[in-house]
C-alpha positions in Angstrom: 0.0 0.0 0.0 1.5 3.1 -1.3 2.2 6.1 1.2 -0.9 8.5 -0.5 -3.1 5.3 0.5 -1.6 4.8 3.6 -2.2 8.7 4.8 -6.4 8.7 4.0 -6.5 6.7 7.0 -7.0 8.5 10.3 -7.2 7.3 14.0 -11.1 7.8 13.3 -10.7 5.1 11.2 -9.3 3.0 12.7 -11.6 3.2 15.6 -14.1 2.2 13.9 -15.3 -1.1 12.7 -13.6 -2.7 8.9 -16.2 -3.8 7.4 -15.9 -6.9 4.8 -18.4 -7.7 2.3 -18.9 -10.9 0.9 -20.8 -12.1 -1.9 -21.5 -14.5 -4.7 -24.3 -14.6 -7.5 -25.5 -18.0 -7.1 -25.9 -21.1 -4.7 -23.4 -22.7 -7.3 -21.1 -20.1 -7.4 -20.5 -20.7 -3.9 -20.4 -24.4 -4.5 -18.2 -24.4 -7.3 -16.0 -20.8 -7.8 -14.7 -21.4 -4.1 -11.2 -19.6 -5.3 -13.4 -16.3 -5.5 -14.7 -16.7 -2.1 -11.3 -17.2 -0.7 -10.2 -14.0 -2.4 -13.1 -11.9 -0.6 -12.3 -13.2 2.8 -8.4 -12.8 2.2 -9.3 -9.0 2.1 -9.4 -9.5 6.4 -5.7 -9.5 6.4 -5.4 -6.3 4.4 -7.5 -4.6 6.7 -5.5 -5.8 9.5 -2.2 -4.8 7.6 -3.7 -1.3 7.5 -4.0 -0.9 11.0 -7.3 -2.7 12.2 -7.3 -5.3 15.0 -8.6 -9.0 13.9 -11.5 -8.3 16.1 -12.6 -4.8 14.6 -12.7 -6.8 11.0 -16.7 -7.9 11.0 -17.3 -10.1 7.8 -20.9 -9.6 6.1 -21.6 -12.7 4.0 -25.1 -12.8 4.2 -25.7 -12.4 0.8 -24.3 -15.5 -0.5 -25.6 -17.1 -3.9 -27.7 -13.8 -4.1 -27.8 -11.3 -7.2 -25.9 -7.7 -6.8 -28.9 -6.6 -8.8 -31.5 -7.1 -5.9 -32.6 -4.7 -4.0 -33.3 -6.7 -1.0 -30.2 -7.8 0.1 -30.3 -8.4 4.2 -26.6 -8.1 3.9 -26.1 -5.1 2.0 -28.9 -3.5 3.9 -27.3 -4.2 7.3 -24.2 -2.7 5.6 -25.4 0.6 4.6 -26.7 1.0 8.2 -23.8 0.6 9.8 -22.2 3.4 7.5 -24.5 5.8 8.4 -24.8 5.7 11.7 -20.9 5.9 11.9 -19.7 2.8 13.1 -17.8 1.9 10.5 -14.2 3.2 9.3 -13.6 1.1 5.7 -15.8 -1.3 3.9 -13.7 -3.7 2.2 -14.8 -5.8 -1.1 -13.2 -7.4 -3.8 -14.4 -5.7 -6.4 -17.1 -2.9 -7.2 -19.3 -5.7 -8.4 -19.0 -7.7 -5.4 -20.9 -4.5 -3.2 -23.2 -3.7 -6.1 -24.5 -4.4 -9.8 -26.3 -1.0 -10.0 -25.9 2.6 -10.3 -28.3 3.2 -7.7 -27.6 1.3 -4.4 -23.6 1.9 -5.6 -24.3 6.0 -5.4 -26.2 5.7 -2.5 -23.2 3.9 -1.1 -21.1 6.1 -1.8 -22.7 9.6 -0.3 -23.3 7.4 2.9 -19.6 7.0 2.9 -18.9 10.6 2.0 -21.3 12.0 4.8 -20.0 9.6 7.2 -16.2 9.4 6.3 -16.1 5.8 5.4 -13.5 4.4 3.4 -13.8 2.0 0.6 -11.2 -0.6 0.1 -10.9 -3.3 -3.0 -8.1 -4.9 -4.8 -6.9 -1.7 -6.7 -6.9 0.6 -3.8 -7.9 2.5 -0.9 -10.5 5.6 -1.8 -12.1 8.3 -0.1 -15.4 9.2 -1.1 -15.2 12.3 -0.2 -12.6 13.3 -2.6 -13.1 14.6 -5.8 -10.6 11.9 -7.8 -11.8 9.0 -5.6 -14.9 9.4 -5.9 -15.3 9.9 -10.0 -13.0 6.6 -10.0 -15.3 4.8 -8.2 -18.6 6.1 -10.2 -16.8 5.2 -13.3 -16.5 1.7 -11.2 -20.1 1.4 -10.9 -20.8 2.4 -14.3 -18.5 0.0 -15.8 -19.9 -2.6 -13.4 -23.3 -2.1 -14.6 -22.9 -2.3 -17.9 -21.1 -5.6 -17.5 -24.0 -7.1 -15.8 -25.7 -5.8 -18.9 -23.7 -7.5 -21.4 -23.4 -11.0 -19.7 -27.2 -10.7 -19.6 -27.7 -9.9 -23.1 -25.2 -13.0 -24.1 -27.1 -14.8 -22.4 -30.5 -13.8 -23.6 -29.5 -13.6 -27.2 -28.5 -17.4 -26.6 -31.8 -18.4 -25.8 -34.0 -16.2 -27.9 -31.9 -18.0 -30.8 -32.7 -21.5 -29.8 -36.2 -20.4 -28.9 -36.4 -19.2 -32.7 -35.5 -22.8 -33.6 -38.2 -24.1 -31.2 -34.9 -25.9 -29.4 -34.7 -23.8 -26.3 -35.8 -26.6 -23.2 -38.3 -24.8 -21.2 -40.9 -26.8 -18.2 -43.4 -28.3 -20.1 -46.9 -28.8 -18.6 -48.3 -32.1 -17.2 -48.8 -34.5 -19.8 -45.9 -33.9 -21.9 -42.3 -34.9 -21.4 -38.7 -34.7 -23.0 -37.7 -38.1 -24.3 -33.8 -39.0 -23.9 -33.4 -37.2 -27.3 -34.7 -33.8 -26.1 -37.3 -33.9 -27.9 -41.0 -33.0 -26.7 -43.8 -36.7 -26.3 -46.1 -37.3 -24.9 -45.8 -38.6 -21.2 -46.0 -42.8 -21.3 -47.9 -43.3 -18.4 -50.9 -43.9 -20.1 -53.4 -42.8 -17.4 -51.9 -39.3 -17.4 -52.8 -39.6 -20.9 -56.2 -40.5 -20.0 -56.7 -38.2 -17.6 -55.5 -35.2 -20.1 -57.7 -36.1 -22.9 -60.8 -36.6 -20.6 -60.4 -33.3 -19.5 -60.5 -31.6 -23.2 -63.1 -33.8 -23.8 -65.6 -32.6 -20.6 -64.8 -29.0 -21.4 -65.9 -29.8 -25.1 -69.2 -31.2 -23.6 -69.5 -28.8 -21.1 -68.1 -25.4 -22.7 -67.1 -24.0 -19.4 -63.5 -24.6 -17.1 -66.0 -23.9 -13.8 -68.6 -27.0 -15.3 -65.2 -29.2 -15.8 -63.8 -28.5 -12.8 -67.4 -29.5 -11.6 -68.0 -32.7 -13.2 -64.6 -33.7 -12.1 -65.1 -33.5 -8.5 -68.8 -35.1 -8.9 -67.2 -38.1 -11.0 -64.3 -38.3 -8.4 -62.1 -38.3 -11.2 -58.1 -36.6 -10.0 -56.0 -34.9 -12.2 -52.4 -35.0 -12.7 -49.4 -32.7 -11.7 -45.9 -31.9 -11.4 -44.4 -31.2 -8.1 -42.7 -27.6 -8.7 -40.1 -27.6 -5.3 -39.6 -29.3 -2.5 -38.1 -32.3 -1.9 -40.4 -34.3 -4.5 -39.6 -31.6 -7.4 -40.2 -32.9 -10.9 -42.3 -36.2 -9.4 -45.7 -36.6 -10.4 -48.6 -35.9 -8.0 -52.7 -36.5 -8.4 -55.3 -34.4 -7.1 -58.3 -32.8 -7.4 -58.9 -30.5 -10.1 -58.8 -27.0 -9.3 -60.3 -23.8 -11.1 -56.7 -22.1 -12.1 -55.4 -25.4 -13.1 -58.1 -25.9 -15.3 -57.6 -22.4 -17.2 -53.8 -23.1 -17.5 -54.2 -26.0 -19.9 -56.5 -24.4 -21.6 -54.6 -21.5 -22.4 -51.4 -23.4 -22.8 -50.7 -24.0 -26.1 -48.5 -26.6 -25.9 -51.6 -29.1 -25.6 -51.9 -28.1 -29.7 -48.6 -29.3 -30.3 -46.9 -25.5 -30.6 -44.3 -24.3 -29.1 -44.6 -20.8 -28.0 -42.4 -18.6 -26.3 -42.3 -14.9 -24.7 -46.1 -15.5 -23.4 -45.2 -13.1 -20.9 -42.8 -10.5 -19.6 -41.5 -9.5 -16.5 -42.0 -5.9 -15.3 -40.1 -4.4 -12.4 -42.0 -2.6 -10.4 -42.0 -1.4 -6.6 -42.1 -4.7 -5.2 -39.5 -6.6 -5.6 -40.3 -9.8 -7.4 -42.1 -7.4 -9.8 -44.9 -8.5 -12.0 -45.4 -10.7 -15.1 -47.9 -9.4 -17.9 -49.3 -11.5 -19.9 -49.0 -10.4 -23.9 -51.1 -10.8 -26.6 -50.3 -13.1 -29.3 -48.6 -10.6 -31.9 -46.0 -9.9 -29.4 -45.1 -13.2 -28.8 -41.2 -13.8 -29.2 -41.8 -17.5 -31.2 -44.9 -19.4 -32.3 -44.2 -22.4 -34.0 -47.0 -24.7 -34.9 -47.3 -28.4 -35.1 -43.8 -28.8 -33.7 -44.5 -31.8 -31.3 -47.5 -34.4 -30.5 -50.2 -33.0 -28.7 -53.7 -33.9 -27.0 -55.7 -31.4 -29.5 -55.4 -29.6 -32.2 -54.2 -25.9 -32.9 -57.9 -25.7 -34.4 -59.4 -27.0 -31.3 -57.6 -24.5 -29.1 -58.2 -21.9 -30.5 -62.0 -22.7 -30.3 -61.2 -23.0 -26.2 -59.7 -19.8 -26.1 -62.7 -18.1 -28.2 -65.4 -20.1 -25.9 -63.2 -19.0 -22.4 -63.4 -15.5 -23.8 -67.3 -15.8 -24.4 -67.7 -17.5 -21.2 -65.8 -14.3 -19.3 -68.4 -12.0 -17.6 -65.8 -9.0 -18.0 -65.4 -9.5 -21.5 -67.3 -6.6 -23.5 -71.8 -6.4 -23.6 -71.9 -9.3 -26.2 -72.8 -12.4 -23.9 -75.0 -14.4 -25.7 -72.3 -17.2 -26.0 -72.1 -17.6 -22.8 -72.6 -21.5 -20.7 -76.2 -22.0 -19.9 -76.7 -21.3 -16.0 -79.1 -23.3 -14.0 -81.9 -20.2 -13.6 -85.1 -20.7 -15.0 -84.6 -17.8 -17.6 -85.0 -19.7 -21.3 -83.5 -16.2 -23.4 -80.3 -15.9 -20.9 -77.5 -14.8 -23.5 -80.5 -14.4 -26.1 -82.3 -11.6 -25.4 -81.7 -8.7 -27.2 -82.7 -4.7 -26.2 -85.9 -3.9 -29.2 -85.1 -0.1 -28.8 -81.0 0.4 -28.1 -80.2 -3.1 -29.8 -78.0 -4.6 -26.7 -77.7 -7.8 -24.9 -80.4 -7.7 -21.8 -79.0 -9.0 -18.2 -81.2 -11.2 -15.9 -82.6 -10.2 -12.5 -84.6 -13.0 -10.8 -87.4 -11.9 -8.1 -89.2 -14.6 -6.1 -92.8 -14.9 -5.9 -95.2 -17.8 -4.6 -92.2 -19.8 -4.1 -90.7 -19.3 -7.6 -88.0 -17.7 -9.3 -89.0 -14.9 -12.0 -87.5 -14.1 -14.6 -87.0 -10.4 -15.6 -85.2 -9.0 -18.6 -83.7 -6.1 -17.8 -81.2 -3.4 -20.9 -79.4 -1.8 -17.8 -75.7 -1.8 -19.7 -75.9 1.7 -21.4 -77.9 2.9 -18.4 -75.4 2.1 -15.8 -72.5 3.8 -18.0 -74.5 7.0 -18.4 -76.0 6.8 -15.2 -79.4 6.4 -16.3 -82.5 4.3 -15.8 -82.2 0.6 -17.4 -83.6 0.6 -21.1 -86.3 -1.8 -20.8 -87.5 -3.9 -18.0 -89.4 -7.1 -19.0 -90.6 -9.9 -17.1 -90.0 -12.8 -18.8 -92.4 -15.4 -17.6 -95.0 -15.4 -20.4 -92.1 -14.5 -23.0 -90.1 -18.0 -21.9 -93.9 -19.5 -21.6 -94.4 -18.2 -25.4 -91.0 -19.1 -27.0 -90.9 -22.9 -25.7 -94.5 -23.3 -27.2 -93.0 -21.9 -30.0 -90.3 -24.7 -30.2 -92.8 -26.9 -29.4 -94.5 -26.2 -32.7 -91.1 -26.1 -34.6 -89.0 -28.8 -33.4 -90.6 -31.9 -33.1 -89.7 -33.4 -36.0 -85.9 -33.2 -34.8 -86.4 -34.5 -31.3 -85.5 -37.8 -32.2 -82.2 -36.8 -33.8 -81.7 -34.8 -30.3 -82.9 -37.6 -28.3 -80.2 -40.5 -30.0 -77.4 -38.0 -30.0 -77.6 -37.4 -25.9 -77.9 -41.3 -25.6 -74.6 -41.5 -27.3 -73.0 -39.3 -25.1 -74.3 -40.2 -22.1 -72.9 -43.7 -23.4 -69.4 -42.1 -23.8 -69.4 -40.5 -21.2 -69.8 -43.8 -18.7 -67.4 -45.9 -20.6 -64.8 -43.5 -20.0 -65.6 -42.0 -16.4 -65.4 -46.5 -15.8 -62.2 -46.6 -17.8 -60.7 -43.5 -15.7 -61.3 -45.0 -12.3 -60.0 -48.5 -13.5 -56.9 -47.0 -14.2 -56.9 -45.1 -10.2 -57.5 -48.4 -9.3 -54.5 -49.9 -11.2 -52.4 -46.7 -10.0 -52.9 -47.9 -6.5 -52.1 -51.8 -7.5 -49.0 -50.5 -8.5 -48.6 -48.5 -5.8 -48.3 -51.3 -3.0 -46.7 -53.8 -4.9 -43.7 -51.8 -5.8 -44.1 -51.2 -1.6 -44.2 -54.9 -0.8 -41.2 -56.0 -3.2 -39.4 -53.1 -1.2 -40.2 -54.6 1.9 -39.4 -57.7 1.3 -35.6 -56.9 -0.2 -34.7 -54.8 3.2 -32.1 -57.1 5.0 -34.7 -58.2 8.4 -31.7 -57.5 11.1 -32.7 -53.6 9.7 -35.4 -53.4 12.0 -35.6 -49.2 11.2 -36.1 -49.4 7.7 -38.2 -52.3 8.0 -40.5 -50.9 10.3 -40.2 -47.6 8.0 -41.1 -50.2 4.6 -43.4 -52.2 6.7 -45.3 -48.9 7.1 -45.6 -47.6 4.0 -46.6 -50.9 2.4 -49.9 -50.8 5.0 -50.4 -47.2 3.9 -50.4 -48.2 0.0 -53.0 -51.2 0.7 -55.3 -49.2 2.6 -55.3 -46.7 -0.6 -55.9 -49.6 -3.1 -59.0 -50.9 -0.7 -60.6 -47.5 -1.0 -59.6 -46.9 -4.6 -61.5 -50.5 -5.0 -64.4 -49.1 -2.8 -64.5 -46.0 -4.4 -64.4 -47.7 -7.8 -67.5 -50.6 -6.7 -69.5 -47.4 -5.6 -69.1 -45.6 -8.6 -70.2 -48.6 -10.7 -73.5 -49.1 -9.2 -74.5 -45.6 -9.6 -73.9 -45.5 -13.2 -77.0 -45.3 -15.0 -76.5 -48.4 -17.6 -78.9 -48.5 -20.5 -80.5 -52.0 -21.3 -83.1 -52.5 -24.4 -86.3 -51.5 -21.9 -84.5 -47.4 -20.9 -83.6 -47.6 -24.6 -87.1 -48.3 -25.8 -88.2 -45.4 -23.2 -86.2 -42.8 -24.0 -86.8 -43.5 -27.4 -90.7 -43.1 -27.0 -89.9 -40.0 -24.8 -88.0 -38.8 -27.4 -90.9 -39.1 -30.2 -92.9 -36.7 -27.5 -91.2 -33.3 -27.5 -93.7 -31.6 -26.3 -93.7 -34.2 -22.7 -89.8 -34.2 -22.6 -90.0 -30.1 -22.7 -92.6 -29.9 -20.0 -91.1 -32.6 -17.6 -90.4 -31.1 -14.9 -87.4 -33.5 -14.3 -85.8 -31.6 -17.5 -82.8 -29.2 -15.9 -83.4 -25.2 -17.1 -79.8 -25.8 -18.2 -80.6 -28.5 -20.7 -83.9 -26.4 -21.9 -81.7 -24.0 -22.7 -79.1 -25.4 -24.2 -81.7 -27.1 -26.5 -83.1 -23.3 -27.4 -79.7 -22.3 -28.7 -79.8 -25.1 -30.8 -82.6 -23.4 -32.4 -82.4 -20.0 -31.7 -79.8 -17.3 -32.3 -81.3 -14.1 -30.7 -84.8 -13.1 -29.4 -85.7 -9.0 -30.0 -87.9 -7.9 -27.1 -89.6 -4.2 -27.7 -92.1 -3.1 -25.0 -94.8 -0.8 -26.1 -97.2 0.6 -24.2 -100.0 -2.4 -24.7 -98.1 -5.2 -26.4 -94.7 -7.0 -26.2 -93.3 -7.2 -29.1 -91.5 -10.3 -30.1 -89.0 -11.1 -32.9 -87.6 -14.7 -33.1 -84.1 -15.5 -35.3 -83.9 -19.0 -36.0 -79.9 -20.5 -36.4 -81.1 -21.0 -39.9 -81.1 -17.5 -40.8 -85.5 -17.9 -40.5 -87.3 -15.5 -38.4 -90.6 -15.3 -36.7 -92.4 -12.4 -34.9 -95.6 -12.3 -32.9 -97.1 -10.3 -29.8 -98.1 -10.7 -26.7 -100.0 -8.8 -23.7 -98.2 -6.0 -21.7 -96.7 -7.8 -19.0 -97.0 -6.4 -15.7 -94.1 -5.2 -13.6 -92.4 -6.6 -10.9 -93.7 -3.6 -8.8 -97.5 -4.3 -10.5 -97.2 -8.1 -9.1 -96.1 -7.1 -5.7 -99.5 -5.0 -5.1 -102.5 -6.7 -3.8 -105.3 -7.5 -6.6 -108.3 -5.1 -5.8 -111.0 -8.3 -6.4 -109.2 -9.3 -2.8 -109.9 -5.6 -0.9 -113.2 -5.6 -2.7 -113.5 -9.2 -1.3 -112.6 -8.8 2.3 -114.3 -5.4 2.6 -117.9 -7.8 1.6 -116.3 -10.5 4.5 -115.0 -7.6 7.2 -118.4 -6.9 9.4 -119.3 -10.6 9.8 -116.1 -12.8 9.6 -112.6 -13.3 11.8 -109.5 -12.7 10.4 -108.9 -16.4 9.9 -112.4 -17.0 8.2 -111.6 -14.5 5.5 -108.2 -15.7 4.8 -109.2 -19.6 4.8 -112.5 -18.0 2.6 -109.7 -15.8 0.4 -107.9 -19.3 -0.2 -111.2 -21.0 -0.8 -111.9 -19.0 -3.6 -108.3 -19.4 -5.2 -106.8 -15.6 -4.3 -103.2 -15.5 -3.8 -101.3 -12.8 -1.7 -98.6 -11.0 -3.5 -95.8 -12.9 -1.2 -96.4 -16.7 -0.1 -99.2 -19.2 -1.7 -102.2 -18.3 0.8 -103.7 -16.1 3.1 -104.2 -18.7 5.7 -100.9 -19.1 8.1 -99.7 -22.6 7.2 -99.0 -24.6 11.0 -95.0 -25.8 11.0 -94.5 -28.9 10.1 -94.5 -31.7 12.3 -90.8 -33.1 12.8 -90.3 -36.7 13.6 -89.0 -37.3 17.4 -85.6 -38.8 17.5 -85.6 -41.1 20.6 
């Protein structure tokens, strides 16, 4: 150390505390660069050379395996403390790079030291922040250092965005799909992750929404593969229930399609510190190469997902007459369109006598402009008037309707039986491979017997309620012989019974009206509803109907019952007129009859 470096440092100093900061990228940095880590910690001796005591030298190393580009650094933070509440006399690093990888925290660094009349010690020197000289060197430093973060990034990058371009670059790949010992992209052998992949592109296909799949999974029982991201198990293959997020991941992947896509998203840095990661639309996607592996469906296919999950969105612009059938008792939900402004009408149900009631309400444009709703239209004789209509138009396809469900329903038990077979063959597995473990275990082990002896139990007990779970499931299937086939079959030749069961689900009445129907036109005048019917076939039907009366017209009492009970008043109780209102078939705006009903009897449990 030359005589200029030798008089910077001050009895202050060397009061003070030396200050040594260690640090290295990555967790296999430290494993495997170990001559770089002997380097930092060799800096102790020069401290001590300069004047410090062995036990003023505090070594920060903290920060090990982290990036010098975080912000969140425990070590560096603890550092930068010290500094500025003066306890420290040098901080000592290897290089500039070690203490920081960018401008900021390295400035900020450095007017600490400056205020606090802290040197800064690496391999070159000894500076002084607060001088003039020192203290452009060591901006120029951090500049330099920065920008060589920047290029061994960019190498980096460029390397991958190249094999990406070729559709070589190895990235996770979704459950399902593996890399064979080529490196190329198959899909995964086990066969019942196969299964279980393809049943689930077939449900949503039936179903036409990721909530409905999700559904039908649980109901079924039916589990759903996955790959265990960290931990101890990382990379090893899990089952369980299918969950909502998981379902709208493989539906938006489009690796299923056999493409390989990447730059999906992008990474923005933002006040916290993992940042967020935006998801981009397709033209600014770095690589999209199609039909570059095997996949479960076609690029076709998912594209028709991604149009039906966009339909099915609630958020997703006033257009929503693509939307799944609910289970309310509306028949035009998705269908109705606004007569007067043209939009889509929303549903509002109101319950009265027990029931649900439909009412059609144009409240989009009024809720923007902060305005009353459109129109407001109670649907009950409108969904009364359009299923007579189909009624009328459809008969002569309900056979056709009729023999195409039975085939699915069909399907669809074949291969929930063939799903839970292979759960049950899973678990076979499962404690065999257990048992042939317990029996190789030398029997003087007693630890790792017990430890074998345990898990085989645990894999037995699965496969007995995997069997269970599989008998159950077998007898509640609903198996078609000749006599249900000659039934549905005459139930089919009867649209008019089938529509009016009341064992039909509002879904499935609905689902059959879109069939049919592409848009209903609602326009309310001042005595009539007017009604104008689109067929799918591009053929079109309009008729009217009676004003129907409000929700608030409904909820009043019918005068025939004042008039009614005024005539009973002088010489009846108040439970002789209601039991006489009921009588004589008046109903009461809310409940079924003027006479209070006694509570049921319950059944004594003894």
């Amino acid at each position: 150390m030359n005589l200029e470096a030798r008089n910077k440092i001050t009895a202050a100093h060397l009061a003070r505390q030396a200050c040594l900061y260690v640090r290295q990228s990555t967790l296999r940095q430290v494993l495997e660069n170990t001559e770089s880590t002997k380097r930092q910690y060799a800096l102790r001796e020069r401290a001590v050379a300069l004047g410090w005591k062995p036990e003023q030298v505090v070594v920060i190393d903290s920060d090990l395996g982290q990036s010098g580009a975080d912000t969140d650094r425990a070590g560096f933070l603890r550092l930068v403390a010290a500094v500025g509440i003066g306890e420290v006399g040098v901080v000592l690093g290897l290089e500039v790079s070690r203490l920081a990888r960018n401008s900021s925290d390295w400035h900020r660094l450095l007017e600490i030291c400056a205020l606090a009349d802290t040197l800064i010690l690496d391999e070159d020197g000894l500076y002084d922040p607060s001088h003039f000289n020192d203290r452009l060197l060591l901006g120029m430093k951090g500049t330099m250092s920065e920008a060589e973060l920047h290029v061994l990034r960019a190498r980096l990058i460029g390397g991958q965005l190249t094999k990406a371009r070729r559709g070589e670059l190895e990235v996770p790949l979704p459950v399902g799909l593996v890399y064979d010992t080529a490196g190329r992209v198959v899909l995964d052998p086990d066969v019942s992750v196969q299964e279980a992949v393809r049943q689930f592109f077939e449900t949503f296909r039936r179903t036409t929404s990721a909530t409905a799949t999700v559904r039908a999974f649980r109901e079924a029982g039916w589990l759903f593969p996955r790959r265990v991201q960290s931990g101890a198990h990382k990379g090893e293959l899990a089952w369980g229930p299918l969950l909502h997020y998981r379902a709208l991941n493989v539906l938006k992947n489009p690796r299923y399609a056999g493409a390989f896509a990447y730059g999906r998203t992008r990474a923005k840095k933002t006040s916290q510190p993992n940042g967020i990661r935006q998801t981009l639309p397709r033209e600014d996607w770095h690589t999209l190469i199609l039909d570059a592996h095997p996949g479960y469906i076609t690029w076709a296919e998912h594209e028709q997902n991604l149009t039906q999950l966009r339909a099915n969105s609630a958020a997703y612009g006033g257009d929503r007459r693509h939307g799944p059938p609910r289970e309310g008792p509306a028949l035009l939900q998705g269908l109705a369109v606004c007569g007067r402004c043209g939009g889509r009408m929303t549903i509002r149900y109101y319950m009265r006598h027990g029931k649900a009631v439909p009412q059609y309400t144009c409240q989009v444009e009024g809720i923007k402009r902060a305005e009353s709703p459109c129109q407001r239209i109670v649907g009950a004789d409108v969904d009364r008037a359009i299923g007579e209509l189909l009624i009328e138009t459809m008969t002569p396809l309900a056979l056709e309707v009729a023999l195409s469900v039975q085939d699915e329903l069909a399907s669809r038990a074949d291969e929930a039986d063939r799903l839970r077979r292979q759960s049950v063959e899973r678990a076979r597995y499962e404690a065999e491979l257990a048992q042939r473990r317990y029996l190789r275990v030398d029997p003087d082990n007693r630890l790792v017997a017990v430890t074998l002896e345990a898990e085989w139990n645990n894999k037995l007990r699965a496969l007995d309620t995997a069997q269970e779970h599989y008998e159950r499931q077998r007898k509640t299937d609903v198996l078609l012989d000749d006599e249900k086939r000659q039934a549905i079959l005459a139930l089919a030749t009867d649209f008019p019974r089938l529509w009016a069961d009341p064992e039909t689900p509002a879904r499935e009445r609905k689902r059959m009206a879109r069939l049919i129907i592409d848009d209903v036109t609602l326009c309310l005048g001042n005595q009539v509803l007017d009604v104008h019917v689109r067929f799918r076939g591009g053929d079109t039907r309009s008729f009217q109907l009676p004003r129907p009366r409000s929700i608030v017209d409904l909820a009043k009492l019918d005068p025939a019952v004042v008039t009614e009970v005024d005539r009973l008043i002088d010489d009846h109780t108040d439970s002789q007129i209601a039991a006489a209102l009921d009588a004589a078939g008046y109903q009461p705006p809310v409940g079924d009859c003027f006479l209070p009903q006694p509570p049921a009897a319950t059944e004594r449990l003894g």
